[in-house]
C-alpha positions in Angstrom: -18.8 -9.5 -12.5 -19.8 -13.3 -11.6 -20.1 -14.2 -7.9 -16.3 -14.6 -6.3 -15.5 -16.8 -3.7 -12.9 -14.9 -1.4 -10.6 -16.0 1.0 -8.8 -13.7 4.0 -5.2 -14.9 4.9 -4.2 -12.8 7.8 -7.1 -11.5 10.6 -5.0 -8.5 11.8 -5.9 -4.5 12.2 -6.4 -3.9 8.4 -8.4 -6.9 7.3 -11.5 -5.4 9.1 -11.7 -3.1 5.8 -11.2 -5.9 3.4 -14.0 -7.3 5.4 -16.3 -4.9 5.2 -15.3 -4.0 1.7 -16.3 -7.5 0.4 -19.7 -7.4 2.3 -20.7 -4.5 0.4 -19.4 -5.1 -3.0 -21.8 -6.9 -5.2 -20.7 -10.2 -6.4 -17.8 -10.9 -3.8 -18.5 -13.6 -0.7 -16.1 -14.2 2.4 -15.8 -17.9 2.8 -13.1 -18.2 5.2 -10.0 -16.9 7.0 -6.6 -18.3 7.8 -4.0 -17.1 10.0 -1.4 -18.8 11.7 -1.9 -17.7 14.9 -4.3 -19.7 17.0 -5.7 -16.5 19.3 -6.3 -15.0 15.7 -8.3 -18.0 14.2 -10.4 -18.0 17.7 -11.2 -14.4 17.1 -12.2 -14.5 13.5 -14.2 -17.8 14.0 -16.0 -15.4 16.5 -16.5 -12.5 14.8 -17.3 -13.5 11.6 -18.6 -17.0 11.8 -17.0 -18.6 8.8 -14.6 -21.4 9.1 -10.9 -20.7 9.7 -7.8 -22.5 8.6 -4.1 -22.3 9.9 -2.6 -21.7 6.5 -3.5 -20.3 3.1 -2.5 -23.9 2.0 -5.4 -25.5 3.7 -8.0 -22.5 3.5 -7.6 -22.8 -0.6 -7.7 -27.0 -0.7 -10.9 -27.0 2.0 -12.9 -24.0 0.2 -11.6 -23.6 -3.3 -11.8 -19.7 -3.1 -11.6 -17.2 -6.3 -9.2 -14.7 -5.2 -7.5 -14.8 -1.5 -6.7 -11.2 0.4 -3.5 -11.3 2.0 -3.6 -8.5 5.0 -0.7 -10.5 7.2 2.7 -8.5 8.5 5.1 -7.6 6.3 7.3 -10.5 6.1 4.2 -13.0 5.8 3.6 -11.2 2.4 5.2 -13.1 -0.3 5.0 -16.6 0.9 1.0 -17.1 0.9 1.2 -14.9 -2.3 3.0 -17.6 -3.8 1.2 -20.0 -2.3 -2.2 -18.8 -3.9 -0.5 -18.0 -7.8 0.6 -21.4 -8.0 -2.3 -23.0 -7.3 -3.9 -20.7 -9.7 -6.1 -18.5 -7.5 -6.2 -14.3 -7.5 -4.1 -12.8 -4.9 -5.1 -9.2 -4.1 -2.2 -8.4 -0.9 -1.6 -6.0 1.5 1.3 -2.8 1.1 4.3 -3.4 1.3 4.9 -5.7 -1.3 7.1 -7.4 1.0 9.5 -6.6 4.0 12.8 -6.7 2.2 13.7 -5.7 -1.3 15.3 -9.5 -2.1 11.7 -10.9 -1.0 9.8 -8.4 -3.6 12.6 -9.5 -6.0 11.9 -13.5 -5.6 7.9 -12.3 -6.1 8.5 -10.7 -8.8 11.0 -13.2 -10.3 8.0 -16.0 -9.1 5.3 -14.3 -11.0 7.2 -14.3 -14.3 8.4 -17.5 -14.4 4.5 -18.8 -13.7 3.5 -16.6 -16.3 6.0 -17.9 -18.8 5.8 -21.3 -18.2 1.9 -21.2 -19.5 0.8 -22.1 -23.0 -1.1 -19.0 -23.4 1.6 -17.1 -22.0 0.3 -15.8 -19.2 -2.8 -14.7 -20.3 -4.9 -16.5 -18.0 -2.4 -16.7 -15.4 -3.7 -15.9 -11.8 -3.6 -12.3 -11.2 -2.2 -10.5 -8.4 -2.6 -6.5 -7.4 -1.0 -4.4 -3.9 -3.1 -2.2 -2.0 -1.7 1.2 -2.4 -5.6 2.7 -2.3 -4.3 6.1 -2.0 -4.0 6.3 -5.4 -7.5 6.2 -5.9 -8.2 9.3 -3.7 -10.1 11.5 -5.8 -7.3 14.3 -5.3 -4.7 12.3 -6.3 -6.8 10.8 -9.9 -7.2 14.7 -10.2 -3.6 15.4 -9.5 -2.8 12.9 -11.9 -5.2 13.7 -14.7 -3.6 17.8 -14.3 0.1 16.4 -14.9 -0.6 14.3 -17.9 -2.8 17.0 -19.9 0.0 19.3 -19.8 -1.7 22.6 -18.7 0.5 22.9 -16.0 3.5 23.8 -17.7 6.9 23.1 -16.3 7.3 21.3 -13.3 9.5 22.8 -10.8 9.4 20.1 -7.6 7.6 19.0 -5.1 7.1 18.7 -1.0 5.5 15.6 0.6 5.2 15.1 4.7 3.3 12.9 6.6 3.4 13.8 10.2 1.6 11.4 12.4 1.6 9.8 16.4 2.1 6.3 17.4 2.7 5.4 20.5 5.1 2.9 22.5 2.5 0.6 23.2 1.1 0.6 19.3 4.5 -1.0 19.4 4.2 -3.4 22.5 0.7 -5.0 21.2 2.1 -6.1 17.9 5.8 -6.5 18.8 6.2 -7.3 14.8 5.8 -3.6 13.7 9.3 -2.7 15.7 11.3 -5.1 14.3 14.2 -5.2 11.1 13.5 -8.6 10.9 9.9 -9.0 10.6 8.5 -5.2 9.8 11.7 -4.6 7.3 11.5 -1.2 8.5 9.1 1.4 10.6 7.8 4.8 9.4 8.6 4.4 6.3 8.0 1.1 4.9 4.4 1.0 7.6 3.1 4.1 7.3 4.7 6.7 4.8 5.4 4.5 1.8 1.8 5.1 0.7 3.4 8.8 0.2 6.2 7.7 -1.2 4.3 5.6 -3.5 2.2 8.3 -4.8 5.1 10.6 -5.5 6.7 8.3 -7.5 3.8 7.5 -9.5 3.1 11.1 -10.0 6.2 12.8 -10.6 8.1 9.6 -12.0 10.7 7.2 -11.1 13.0 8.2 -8.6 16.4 7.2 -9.8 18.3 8.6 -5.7 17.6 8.8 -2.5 19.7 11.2 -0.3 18.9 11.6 3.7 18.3 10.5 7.1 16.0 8.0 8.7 16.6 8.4 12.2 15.1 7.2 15.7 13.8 10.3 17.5 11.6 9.1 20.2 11.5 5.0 20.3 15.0 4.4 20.5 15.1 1.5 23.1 11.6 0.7 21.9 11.7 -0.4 18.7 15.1 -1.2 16.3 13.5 0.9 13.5 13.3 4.4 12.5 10.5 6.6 13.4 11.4 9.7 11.5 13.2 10.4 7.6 14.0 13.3 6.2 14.6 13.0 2.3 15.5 14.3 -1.0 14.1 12.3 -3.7 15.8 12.8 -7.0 13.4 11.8 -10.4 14.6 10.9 -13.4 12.9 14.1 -14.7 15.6 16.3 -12.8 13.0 17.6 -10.5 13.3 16.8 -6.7 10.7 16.0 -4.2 11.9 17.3 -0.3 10.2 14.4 1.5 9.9 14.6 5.8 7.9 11.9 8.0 7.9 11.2 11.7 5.7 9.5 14.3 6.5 11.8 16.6 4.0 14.5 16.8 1.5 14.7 19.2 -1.2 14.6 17.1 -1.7 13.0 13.2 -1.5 16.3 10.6 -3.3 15.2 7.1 -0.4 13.9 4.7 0.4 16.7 3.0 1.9 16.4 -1.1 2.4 19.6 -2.5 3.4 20.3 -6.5 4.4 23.2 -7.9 4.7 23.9 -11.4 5.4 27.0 -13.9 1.4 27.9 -13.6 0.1 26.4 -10.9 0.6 25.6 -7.2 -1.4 22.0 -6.6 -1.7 20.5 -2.8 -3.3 17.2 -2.5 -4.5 16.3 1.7 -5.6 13.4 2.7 -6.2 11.8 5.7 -10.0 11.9 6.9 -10.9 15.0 4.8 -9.2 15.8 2.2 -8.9 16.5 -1.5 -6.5 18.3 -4.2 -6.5 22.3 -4.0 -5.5 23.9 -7.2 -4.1 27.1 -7.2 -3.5 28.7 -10.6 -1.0 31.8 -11.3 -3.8 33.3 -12.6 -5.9 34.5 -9.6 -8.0 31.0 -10.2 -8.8 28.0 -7.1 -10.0 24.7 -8.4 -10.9 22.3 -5.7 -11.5 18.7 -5.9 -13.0 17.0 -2.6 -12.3 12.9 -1.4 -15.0 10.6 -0.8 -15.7 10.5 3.1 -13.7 7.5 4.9 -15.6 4.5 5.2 -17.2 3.3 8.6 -14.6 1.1 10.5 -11.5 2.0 9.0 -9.3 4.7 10.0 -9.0 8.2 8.9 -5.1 7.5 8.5 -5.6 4.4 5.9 -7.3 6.6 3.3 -10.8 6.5 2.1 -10.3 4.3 -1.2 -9.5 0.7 0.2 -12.7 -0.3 -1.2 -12.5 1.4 -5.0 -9.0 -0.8 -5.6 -10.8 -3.6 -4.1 -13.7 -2.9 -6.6 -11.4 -2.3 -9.1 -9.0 -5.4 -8.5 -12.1 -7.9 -8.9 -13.5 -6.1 -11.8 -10.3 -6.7 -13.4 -10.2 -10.3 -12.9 -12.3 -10.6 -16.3 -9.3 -9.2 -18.2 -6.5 -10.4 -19.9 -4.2 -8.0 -18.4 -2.5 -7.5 -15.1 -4.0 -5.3 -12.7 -2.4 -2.2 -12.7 -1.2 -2.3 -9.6 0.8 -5.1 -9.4 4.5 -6.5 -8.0 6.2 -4.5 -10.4 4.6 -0.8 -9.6 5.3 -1.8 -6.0 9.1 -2.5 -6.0 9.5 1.1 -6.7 8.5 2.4 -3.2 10.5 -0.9 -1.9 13.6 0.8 -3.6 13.0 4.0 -2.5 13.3 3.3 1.4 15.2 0.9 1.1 17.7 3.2 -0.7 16.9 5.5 2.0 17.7 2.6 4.9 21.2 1.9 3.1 22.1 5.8 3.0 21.3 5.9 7.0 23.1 2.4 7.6 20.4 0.8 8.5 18.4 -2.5 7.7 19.1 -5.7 5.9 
């Protein structure tokens, strides 16, 4: 991989592992940071030294970066993404793909219509990837790797919970995260779509969403939901029984639980975790995650550097990254299927 100039648009909680990600992948150099919030730009400029700009528009005309990270709130997603593609520079962004499923739509729609209006026809069009780095968890690659070689036999269903703690003051210091307007959403579309994504991905599309999202304890604190309770039906004819909240005293490891005609599988993340094979026959395969990286948090998965590895090492190919606008709109459907079936949302 040549050397990559890299820009950060968005100096928020989860850009201190796209940070330190970049510092310690070979090849990749932070030049600068742009966020439109002055107390944000005054941080970063202390923090990190480099220079800082108020908007991706300036950052990319006054450094000329590679690629540019976009780790801003939900519905500052898609307009620096755009931003970046047009002006022909890599955009690898932040989950969700954006805060509504009409904003992921106009992406999507925007990325196509760049692509086709290339000579090459979109072969060397700027690329773009969305973190979902949970599906780079070693469990889940295992997990993966089981379903496709077929020794499993029949699929019966699955299980999926993620039962975590936040706090009405996580919601009072970014005021953003409790909001329809800005955060599209709560638990699920902030915290459990990475779930959500990865039983999708796994198990395939999900063609209905039946359920509840509910507000159990921040009613009167936030506008959004902070627990669901869902039955996810695939295309397959196999169902997933999906439950989230925020309201436990204590983060559990996400749990995602298969079970098939020979095996029982159970994939845990969350500081450690791994996939847990159980076979019909008396057998237990085990397959253990990396350890989370230094800085991060045990909650955001241990593989935010591996996609970002992988996104770069990418660049040099024709193809999109794998990972792209179109894989995310499926998670986007799913809650958002789930916010229409509660009355909720946009």
């Amino acid at each position: 991989m040549s050397q990559r100039r890299i820009g950060l648009v968005g100096y928020g909680d989860v850009s201190i592992v796209h940070v330190g990600a970049i510092e310690a992948i070979d090849g990749l150099e932070l030049v600068g940071i742009a966020d439109t919030d002055p107390a944000a730009r005054e941080r970063a400029a202390a923090e990190t030294s480099l220079p800082v700009h108020s908007s991706v528009e300036e950052l990319i005309e006054a450094l000329r970066p590679d690629a540019v990270h976009v780790t801003t709130p939900h519905d500052q997603h898609v307009d620096p993404s755009l931003a970046a593609l047009e002006r022909g520079v890599h955009v690898l962004q932040e989950k969700p793909l954006a805060h509504t499923l009409a904003e992921g739509e106009r992406l999507v729609e925007a990325l196509g219509s760049l692509r086709a209006a290339r000579a090459d026809g979109g072969a060397g069009a700027p690329k773009i990837g969305i973190c979902f780095q949970n599906r780079y968890n070693r469990g889940s690659q295992e997990l993966a790797r089981l379903l496709a070689g077929g020794e499993l036999g029949e699929m019966r269903g699955a299980w999926a919970s993620v039962v975590w703690t936040r706090t009405a003051q996580y919601y009072e210091a970014k005021p953003w995260r409790g909001r329809w307007e800005t955060a599209g959403g709560g638990l699920l579309i902030n915290q459990a779509i990475h779930t959500l994504d990865l039983v999708q991905w796994l198990l395939g599309p999900v063609e209905r969403t039946e359920g509840l999202v509910s507000q159990r304890k921040f009613a009167g604190v936030t506008e959004v939901e902070d627990t669901a309770d869902l039955v996810l039906h695939h295309a397959s004819g196999v169902t997933t029984t999906f439950y989230a909240t925020l309201t436990a005293p204590a983060a559990r490891p996400v749990e995602f639980e298969v079970e098939t005609e020979k095996a029982s599988l159970e994939v845990r993340s969350g500081g450690v975790g791994g996939l847990t094979v159980r076979w019909k026959d008396g057998r237990v395969d085990t397959f253990s995650d990396r350890v989370a990286a230094p800085g991060g948090r045990a909650y955001w998965g241990v593989s935010h550097e591996e996609l970002i590895r992988d996104f770069h090492a990418s660049l040099d190919d024709p193809e999109p990254f794998w990972i792209g606008p179109g894989e995310a709109m499926a998670s986007l459907r799913i809650l958002t299927d789930a916010y229409r079936a509660s009355g909720v949302g946009s």
